[in-house]
MIMIMAR-968211 format. One record per atom (N, C-alpha, C): x, y, z; residue in three letters. Coordinates in steps of 0.2 Angstrom, whole numbers, plus 5000, padded with zeros to 4 digits. Example, Ala and Ser with C-alpha at 12.3 -4.5 7.8 and 13.67 -1.06 7.14 Angstrom:
2
506649725039ALA/506249785039ALA/506649845039ALA/506449895035SER/506849955036SER/506450005039SER/
END
This chain:
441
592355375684UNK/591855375688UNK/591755295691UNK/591755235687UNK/591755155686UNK/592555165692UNK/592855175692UNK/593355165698UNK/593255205702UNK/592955265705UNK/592855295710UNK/592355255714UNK/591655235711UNK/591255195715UNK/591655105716UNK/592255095714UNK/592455035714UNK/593155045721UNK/593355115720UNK/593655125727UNK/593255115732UNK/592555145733UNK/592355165741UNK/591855105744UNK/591755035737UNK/591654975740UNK/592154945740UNK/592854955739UNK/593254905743UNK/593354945748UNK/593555015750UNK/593755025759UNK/592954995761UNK/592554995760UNK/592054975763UNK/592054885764UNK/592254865761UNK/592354795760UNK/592854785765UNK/593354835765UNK/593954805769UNK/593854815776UNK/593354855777UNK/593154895785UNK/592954845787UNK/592554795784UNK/591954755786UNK/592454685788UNK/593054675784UNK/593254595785UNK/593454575792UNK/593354625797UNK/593754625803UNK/594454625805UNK/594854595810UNK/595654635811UNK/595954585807UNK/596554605806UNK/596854605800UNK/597554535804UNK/597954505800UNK/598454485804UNK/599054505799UNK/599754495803UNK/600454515800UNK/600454445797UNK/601154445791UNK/601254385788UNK/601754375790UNK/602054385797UNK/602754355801UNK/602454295806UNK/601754305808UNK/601354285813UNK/601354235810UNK/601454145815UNK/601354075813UNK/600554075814UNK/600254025810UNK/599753965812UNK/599453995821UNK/600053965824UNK/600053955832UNK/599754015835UNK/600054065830UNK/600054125835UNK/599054175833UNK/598854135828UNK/598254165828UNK/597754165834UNK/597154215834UNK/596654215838UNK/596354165839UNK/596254105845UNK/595854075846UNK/595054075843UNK/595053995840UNK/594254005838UNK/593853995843UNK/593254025840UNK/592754025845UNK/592553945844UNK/591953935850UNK/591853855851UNK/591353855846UNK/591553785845UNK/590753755838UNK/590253785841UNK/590053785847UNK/589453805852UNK/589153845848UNK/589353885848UNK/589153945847UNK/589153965842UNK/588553985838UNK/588753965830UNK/588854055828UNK/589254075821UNK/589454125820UNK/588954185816UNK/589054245821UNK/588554285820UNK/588854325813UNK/588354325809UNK/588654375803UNK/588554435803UNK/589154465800UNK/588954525800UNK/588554565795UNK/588054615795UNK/588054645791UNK/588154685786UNK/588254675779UNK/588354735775UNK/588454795777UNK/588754865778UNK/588654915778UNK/588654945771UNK/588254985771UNK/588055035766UNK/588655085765UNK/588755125759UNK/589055195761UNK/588755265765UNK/589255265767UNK/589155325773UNK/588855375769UNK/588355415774UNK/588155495772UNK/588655535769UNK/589255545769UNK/589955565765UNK/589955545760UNK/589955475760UNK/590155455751UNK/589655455748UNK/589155465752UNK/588555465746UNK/588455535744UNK/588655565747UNK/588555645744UNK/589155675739UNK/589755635743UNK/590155645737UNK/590055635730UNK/589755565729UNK/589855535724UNK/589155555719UNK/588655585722UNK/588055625719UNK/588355715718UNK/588955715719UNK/589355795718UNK/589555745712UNK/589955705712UNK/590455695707UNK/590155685700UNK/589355635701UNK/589155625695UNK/588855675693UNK/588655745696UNK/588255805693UNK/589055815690UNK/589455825690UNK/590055875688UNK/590055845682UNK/590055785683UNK/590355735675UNK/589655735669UNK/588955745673UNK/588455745668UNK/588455825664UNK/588855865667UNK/588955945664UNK/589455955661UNK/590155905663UNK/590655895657UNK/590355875651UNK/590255805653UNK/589755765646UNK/589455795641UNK/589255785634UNK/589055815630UNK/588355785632UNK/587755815629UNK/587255775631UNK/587055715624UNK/586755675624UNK/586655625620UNK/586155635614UNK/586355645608UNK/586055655601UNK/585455595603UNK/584755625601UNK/584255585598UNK/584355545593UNK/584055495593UNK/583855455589UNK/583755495580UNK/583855465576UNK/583955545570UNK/583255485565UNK/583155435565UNK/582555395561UNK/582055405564UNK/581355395559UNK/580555395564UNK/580455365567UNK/580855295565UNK/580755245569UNK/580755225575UNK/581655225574UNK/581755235581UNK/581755285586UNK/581555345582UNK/581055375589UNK/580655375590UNK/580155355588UNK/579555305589UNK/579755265595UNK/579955205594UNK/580355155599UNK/580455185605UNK/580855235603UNK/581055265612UNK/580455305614UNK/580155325611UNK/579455375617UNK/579055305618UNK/579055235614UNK/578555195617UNK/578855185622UNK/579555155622UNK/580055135628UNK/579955185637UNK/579855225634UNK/579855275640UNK/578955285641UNK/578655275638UNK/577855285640UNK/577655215643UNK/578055145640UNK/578055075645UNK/578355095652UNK/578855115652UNK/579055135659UNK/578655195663UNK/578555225661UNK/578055265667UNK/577355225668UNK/577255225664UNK/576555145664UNK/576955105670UNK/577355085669UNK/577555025673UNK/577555055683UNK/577955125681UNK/577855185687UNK/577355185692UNK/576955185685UNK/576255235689UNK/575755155692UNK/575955105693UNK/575955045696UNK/575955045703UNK/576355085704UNK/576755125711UNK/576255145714UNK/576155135722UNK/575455205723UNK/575755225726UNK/576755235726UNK/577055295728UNK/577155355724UNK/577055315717UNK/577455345709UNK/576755365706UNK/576455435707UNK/575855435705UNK/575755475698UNK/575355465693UNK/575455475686UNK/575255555686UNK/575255575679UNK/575355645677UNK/574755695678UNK/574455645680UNK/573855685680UNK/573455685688UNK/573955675692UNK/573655695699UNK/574355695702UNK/574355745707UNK/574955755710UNK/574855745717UNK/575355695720UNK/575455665728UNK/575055665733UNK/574755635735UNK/574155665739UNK/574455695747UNK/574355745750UNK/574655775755UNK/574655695760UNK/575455705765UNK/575155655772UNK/574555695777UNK/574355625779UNK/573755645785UNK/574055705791UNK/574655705791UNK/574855745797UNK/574955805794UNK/575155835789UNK/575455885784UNK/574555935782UNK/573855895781UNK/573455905779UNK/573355965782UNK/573255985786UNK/573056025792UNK/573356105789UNK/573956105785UNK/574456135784UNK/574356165776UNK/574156165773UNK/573756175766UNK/573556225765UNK/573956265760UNK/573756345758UNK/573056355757UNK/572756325755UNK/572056335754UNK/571756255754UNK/571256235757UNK/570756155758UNK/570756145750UNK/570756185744UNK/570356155737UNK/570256185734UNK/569956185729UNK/569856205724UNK/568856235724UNK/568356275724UNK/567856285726UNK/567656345720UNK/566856305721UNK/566656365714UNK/565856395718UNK/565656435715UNK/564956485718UNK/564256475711UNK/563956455712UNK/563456435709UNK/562956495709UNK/562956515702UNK/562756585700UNK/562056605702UNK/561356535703UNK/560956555703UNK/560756555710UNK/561056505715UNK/561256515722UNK/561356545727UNK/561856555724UNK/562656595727UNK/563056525733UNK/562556455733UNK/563156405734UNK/563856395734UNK/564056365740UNK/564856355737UNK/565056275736UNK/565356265730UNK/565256215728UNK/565956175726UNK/566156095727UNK/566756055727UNK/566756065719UNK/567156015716UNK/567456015709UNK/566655955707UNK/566655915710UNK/566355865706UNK/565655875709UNK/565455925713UNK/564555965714UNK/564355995708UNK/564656025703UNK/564556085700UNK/564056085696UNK/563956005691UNK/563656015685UNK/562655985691UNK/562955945694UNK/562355895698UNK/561755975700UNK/562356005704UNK/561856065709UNK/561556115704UNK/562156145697UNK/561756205692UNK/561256155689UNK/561156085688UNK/560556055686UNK/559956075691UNK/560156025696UNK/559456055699UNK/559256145703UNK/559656195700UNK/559556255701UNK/559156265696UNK/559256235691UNK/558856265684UNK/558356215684UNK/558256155685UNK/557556135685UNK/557156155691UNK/557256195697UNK/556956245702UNK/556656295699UNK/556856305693UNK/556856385692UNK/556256375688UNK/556156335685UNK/555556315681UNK/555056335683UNK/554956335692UNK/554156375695UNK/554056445696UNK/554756485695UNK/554556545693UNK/554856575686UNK/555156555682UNK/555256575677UNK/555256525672UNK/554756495668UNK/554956435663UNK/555256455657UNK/555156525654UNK/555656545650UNK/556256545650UNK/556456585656UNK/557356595657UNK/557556535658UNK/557156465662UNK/557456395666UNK/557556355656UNK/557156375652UNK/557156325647UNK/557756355642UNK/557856405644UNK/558456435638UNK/559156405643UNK/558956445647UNK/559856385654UNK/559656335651UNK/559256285651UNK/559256215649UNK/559656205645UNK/559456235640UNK/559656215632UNK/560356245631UNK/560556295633UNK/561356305633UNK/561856275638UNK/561556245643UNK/562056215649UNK/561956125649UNK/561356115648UNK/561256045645UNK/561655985641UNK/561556045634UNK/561956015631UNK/562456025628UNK/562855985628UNK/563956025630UNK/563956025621UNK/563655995618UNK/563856035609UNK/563756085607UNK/564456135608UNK/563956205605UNK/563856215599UNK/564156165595UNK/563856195588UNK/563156155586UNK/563056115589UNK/562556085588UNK/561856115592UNK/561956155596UNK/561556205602UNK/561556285597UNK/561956305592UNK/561856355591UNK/561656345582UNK/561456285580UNK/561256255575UNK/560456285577UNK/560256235582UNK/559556225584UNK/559056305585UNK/559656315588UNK/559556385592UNK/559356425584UNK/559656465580UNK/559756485573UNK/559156465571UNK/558856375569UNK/558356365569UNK/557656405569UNK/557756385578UNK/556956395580UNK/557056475581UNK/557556525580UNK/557356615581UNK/557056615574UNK/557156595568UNK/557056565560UNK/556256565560UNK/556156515566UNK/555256495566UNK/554956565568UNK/555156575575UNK/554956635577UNK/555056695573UNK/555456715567UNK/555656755564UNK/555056765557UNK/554856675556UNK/554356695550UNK/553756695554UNK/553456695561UNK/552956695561UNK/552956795563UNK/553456825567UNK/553556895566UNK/553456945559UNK/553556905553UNK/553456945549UNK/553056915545UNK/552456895545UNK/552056835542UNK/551456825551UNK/551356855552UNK/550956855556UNK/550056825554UNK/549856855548UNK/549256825546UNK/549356755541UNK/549956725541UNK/550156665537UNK/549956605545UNK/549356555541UNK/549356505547UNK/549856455548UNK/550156435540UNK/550456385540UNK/551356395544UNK/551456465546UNK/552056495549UNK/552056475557UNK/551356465561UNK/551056465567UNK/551056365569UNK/551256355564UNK/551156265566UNK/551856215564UNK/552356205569UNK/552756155567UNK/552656085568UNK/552856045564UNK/552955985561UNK/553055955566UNK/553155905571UNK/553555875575UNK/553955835572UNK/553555805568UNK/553955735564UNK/554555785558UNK/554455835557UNK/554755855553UNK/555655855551UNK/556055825546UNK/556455825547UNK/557155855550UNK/557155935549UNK/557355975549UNK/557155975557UNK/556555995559UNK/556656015567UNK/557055915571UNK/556755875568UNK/557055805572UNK/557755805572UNK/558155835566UNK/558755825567UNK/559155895571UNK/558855955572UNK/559156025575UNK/558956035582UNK/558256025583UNK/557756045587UNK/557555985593UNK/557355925592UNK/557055865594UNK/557655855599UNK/558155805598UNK/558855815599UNK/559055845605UNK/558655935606UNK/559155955611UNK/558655955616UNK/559055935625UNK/558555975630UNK/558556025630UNK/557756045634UNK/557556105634UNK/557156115630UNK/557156115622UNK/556756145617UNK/556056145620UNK/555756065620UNK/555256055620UNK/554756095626UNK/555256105630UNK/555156165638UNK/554856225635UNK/555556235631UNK/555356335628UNK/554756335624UNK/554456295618UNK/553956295613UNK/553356305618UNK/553556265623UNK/552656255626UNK/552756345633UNK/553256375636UNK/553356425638UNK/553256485637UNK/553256505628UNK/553256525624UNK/552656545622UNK/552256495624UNK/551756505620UNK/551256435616UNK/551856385614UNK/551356355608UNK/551156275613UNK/550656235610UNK/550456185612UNK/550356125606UNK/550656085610UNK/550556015606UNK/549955985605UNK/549655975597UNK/549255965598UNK/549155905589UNK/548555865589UNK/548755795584UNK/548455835579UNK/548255855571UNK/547955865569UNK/548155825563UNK/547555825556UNK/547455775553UNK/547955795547UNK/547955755543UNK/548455775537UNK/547955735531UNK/547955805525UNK/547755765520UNK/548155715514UNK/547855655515UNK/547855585510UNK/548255565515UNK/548255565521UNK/548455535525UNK/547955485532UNK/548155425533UNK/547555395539UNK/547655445546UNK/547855415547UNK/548255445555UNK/548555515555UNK/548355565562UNK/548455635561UNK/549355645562UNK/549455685563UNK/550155715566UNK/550055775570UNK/550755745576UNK/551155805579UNK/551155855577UNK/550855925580UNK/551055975579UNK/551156035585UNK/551456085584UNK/551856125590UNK/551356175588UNK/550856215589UNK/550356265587UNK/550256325592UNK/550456375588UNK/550456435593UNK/550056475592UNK/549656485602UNK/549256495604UNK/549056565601UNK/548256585601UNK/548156655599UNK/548356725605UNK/548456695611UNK/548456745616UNK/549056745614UNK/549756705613UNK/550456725612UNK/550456755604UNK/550056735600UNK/550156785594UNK/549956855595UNK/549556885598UNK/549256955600UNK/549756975604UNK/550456935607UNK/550856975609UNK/551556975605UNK/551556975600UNK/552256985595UNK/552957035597UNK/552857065605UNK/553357085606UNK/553657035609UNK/553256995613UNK/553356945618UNK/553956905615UNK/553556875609UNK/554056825607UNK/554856835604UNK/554456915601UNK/555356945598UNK/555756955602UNK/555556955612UNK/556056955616UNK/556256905619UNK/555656835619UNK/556056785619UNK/556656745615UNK/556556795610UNK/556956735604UNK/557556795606UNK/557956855608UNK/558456865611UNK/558656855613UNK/558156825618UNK/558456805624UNK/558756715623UNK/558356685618UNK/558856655616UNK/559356635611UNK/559456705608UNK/560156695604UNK/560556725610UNK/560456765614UNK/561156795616UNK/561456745624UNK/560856705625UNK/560956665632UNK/561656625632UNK/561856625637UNK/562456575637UNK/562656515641UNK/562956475643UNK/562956425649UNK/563056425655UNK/562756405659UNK/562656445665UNK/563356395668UNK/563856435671UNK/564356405673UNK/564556425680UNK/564756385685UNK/565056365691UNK/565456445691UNK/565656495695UNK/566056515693UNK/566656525699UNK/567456545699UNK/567656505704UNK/567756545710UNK/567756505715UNK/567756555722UNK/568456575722UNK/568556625724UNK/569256665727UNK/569556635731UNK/569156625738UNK/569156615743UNK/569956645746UNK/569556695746UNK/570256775748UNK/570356775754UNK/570956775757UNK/571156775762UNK/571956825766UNK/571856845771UNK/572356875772UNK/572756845779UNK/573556845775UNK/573956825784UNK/574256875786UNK/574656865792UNK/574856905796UNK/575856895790UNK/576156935792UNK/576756925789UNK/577256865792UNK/577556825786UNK/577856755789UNK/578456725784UNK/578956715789UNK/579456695782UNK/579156635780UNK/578656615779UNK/578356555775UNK/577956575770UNK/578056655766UNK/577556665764UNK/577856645757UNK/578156625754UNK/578556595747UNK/578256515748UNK/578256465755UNK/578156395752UNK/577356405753UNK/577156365747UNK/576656345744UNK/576456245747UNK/575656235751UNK/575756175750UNK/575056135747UNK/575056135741UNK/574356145737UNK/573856075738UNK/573256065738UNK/573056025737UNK/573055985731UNK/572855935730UNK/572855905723UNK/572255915718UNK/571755975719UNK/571356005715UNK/571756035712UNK/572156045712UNK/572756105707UNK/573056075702UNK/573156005703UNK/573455965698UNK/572855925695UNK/572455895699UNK/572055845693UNK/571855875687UNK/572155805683UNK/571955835676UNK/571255815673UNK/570855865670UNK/570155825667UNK/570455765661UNK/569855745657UNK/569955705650UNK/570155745645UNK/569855805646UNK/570155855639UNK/570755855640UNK/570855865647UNK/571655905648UNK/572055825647UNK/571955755650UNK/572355705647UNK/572455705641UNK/571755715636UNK/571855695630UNK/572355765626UNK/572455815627UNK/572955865628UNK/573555835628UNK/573655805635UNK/574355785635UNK/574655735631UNK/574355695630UNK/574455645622UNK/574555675618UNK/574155705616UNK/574355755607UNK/575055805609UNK/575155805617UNK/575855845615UNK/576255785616UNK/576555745619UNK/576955695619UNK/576855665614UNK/576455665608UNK/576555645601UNK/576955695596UNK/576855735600UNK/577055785595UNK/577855775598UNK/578055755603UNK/578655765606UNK/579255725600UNK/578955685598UNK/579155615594UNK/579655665590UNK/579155705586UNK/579255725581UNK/579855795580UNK/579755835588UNK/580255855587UNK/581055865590UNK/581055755593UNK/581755745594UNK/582055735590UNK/581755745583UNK/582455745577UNK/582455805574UNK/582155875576UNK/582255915574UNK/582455985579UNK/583256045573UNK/583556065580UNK/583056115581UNK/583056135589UNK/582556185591UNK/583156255591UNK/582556315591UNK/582956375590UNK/582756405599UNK/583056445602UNK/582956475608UNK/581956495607UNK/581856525601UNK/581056545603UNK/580756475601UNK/580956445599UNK/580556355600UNK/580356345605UNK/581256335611UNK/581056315616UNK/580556355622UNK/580656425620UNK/580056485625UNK/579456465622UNK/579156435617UNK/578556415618UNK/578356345619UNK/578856295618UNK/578856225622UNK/578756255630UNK/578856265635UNK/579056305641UNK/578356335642UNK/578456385637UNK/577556405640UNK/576956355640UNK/576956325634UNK/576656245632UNK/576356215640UNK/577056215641UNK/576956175648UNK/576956195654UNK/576756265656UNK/576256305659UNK/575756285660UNK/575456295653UNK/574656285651UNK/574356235653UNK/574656195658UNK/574456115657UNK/574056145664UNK/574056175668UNK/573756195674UNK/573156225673UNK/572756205678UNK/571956225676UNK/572156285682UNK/572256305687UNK/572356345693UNK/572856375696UNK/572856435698UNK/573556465702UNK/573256495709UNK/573756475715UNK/573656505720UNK/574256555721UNK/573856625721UNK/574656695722UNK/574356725729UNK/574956725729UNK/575056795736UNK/575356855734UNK/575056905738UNK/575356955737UNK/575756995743UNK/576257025743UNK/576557025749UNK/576357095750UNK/575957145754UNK/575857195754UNK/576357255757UNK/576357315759UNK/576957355760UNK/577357345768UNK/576557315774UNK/576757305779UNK/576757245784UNK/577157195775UNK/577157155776UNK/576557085778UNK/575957115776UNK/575457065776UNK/575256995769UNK/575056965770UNK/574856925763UNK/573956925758UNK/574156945753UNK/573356945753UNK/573056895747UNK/573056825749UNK/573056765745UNK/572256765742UNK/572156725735UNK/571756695729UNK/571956645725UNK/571456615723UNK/571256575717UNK/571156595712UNK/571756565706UNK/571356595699UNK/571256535695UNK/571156555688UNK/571156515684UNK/571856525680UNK/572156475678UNK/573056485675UNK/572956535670UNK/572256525666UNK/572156575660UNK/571956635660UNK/571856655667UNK/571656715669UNK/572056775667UNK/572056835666UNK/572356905663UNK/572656925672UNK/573456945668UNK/573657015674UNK/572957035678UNK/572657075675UNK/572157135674UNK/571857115679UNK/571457045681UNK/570957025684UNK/571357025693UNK/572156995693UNK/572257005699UNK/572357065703UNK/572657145699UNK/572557195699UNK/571957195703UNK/571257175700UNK/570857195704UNK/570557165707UNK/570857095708UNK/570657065714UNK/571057095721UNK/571757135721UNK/572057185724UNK/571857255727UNK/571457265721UNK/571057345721UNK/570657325725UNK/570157285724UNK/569557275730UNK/569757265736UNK/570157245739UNK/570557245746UNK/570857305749UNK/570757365745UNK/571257405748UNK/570657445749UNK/570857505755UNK/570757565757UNK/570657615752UNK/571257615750UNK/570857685743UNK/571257645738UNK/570657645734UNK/570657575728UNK/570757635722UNK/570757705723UNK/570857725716UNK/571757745716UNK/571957725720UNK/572657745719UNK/573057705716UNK/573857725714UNK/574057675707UNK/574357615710UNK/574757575710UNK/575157535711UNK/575357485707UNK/575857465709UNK/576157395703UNK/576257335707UNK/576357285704UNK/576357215707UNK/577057185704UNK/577457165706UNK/578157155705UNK/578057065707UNK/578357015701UNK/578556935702UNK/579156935705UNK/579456895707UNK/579856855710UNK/580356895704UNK/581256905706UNK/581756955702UNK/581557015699UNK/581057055702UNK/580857105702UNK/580457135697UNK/580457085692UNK/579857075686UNK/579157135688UNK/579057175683UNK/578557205685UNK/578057185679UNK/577257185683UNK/576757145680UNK/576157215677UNK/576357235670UNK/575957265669UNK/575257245669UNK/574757285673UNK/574157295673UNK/573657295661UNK/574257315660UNK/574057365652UNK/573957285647UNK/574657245650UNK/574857185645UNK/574257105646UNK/574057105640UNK/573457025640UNK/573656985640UNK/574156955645UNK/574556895648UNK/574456875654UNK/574256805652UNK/574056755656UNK/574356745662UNK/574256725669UNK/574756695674UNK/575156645670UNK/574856585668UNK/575356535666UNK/575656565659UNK/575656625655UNK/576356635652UNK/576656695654UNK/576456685664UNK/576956735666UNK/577356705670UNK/577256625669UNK/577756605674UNK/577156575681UNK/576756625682UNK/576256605687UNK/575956565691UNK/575956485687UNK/575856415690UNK/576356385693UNK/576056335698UNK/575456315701UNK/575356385708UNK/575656405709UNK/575756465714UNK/576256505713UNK/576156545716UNK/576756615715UNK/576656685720UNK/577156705724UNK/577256755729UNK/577356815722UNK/576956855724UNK/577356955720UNK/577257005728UNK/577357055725UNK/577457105728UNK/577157165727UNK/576757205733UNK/576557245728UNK/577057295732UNK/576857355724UNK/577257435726UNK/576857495725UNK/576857535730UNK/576557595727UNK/576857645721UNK/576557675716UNK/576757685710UNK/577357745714UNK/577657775708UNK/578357825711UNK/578057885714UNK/577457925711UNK/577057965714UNK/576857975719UNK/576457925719UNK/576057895727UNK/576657895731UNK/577057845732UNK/577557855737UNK/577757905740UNK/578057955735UNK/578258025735UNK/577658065742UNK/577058065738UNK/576358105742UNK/576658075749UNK/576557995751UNK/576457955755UNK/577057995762UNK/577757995759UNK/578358035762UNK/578158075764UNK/578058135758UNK/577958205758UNK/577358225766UNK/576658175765UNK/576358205772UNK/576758165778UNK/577058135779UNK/577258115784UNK/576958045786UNK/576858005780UNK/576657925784UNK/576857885780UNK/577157855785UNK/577457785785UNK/577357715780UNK/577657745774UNK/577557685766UNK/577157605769UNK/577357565777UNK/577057525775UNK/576557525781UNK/576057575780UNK/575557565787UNK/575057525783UNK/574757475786UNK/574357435782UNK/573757485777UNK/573757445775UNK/573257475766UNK/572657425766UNK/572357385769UNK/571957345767UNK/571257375772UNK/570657335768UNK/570057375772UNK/570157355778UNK/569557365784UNK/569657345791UNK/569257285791UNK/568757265786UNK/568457215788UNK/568957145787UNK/569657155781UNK/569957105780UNK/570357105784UNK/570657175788UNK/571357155794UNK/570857135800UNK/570157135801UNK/569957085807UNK/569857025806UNK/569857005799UNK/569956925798UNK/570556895797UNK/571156925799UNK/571656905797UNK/571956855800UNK/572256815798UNK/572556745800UNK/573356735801UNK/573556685803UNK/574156675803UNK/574356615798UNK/574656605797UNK/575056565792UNK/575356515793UNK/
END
């Protein structure tokens, strides 16, 4: 290979020296020089031609798959050494603002933008029904739920308390807690000392005090803060005391404490943003936004603990199902997927999912689109892979990130019927409000 690119820079070298002369030819009979005047223009280097350069990117793939491939490193050490060697160098990379790091991918050119399978990444605020960017999401479901406080301060304090604060173990600590309180004043109704919590008290400061919200629900609920004296003590104490008109309702309370063991967080949830085109041979290229790639902190700190773990198993051999779940592994890293589905008369019927979303859920993000939605059909991936609706498999461990074209088919039956009356397998199937909105591609 060392003399083949040593050939094509000397004919390159030799093109460049200009005309040649005979060695019969005297002195005398050389080319006149040019005059001192005029001083001598240099030539330019030429590069290799578009030919040798293609040749020579054939010749090295041939000789990389002759080659054995190169045994790792076999000590910890020095494999340690080489993954630091190689994490310096992409650091070094990612310096670039051509070469951009792993956790955001390219940003589209200004002229191409226009051109984007979908503008982003967009989610629906539950209490709303807002549509909302990536970094709106936690800002707006706050102030949704501090609104909600003037018509419901029960329901707003229990959202608080489960979407507030991001520890769930420490929220379902608290939680457990205070149904506890609620629980002995239910069954101990004429116990006063059951109707009065502590504020100072240990046990609510470190479960209860702590979380937002709480302080919300006590007084919602019913109880009110108020100082009362303590004996052999100077100074009164805090106390949470629940009113008489909420103790004469004891169903009341039993329903808010339901409500708040079973409540959950109130979450962004994501928009579809479903779309239908007209049929186009560009229904395979994908051109995504970079909502699809950025990575959060969770998911960076993720990527670390797998390139640690990478260290460990370049000294160790992999079997075939090692490497089918290194592979899947690295699906996973994708928080979204944008699919199309190519319908029978040739239309496209595009969405947003979550990577970790189920077969099952595209299925019926498919079945809502159709005209008779109780009929059966399959959905076929790319080499004719058929996607059981039955199986609890994720797009990204079907292959299904960052995007993916399928297919759908009408089941054997249904087609048979379809023949049988005399209509045409692919007259469109979708509702009529989707084929008026439909687009071009």
């Amino acid at each position: 290979m060392k003399k083949f690119f040593q050939e094509i820079k000397a004919d390159i070298k030799f093109k460049s020296a200009g005309p040649g002369q005979k060695l019969t030819e005297s002195a005398g009979e050389k080319a006149p020089k040019e005059k001192p005047s005029q001083p001598l223009v240099r030539q330019p280097r030429q590069g290799p031609t578009n030919e040798a350069q293609m040749a020579a990117a054939a010749a090295l793939a041939r000789l990389e798959q002759k080659q054995p491939r190169a045994r790792g490193p076999t000590s910890q050490d020095s494999i340690r050494n080489q993954v630091r060697k190689e994490l310096r160098a992409e650091a070094t990379v990612s310096g670039n603002p051509e070469a951009r790091g792993s956790n955001t991918a390219p940003e589209p050119k200004e002229g191409g933008s226009a051109h984007l399978a979908v503008p982003g990444v967009y989610f629906t605020c539950p209490l709303t029904g807002a549509i909302l960017r990536k970094d709106q999401r936690d800002a707006r479901i706050r102030e949704a739920i501090l609104m909600h406080f003037s018509t419901d301060p029960v329901a707003a304090s229990i959202m608080k308390i489960h979407t507030f604060n991001k520890d769930r173990d420490r929220v379902k600590l608290g939680v457990d807690t205070i149904a506890k309180y609620l629980d002995n004043i239910h069954l101990h109704p004429e116990e006063e000392k059951y109707r009065k919590i502590k504020v100072q008290n240990k046990v609510f400061q470190e479960r209860i005090h702590c979380l937002e919200g709480t302080h919300e629900f006590f007084e919602a609920i019913g109880f009110q803060k108020v100082l009362l004296p303590i004996p052999d003590q100077e100074g009164p104490e805090e106390f949470y005391v629940l009113s008489e008109a909420a103790l004469a309702e004891p169903q009341s309370l039993e329903r808010h404490k339901e409500q708040l063991l079973s409540a959950e967080p109130v979450r962004a949830t994501l928009a579809r943003q479903r779309r239908v085109f007209r049929p186009s041979p560009l229904a395979s290229q994908f051109d995504l936004p970079a909502d699809f790639f950025n990575l959060t902190a969770e998911e960076i700190k993720r990527e670390q603990r797998l390139r640690s773990e990478a260290v460990e198993r370049l000294s160790v051999l992999r079997t075939k199902a090692m490497r089918e779940r290194e592979e899947q592994r690295e699906m996973r890293k994708y928080t979204y997927t944008l699919l199309r589905v190519r319908l029978p008369d040739g239309c496209l019927l595009q969405g947003t999912f979550y990577a970790r979303e189920r077969v099952a859920v595209l299925y019926g993000f498919v079945r809502e689109a159709l005209q008779n939605d109780w009929l059966p059909f399959e959905l076929l991936a790319s080499g004719g892979q058929k996607l059981s609706e039955d199986e609890n498999l994720a797009f990204n461990e079907c292959g299904l990130v960052p995007s993916a074209l399928l297919t759908f088919s009408w089941d054997a039956a249904v087609l048979e019927d379809i023949r049988a009356a005399g209509t045409q397998p692919d007259t469109s199937i979708l509702k009529p409000e989707l084929l008026s909105a439909i687009e071009k591609l």
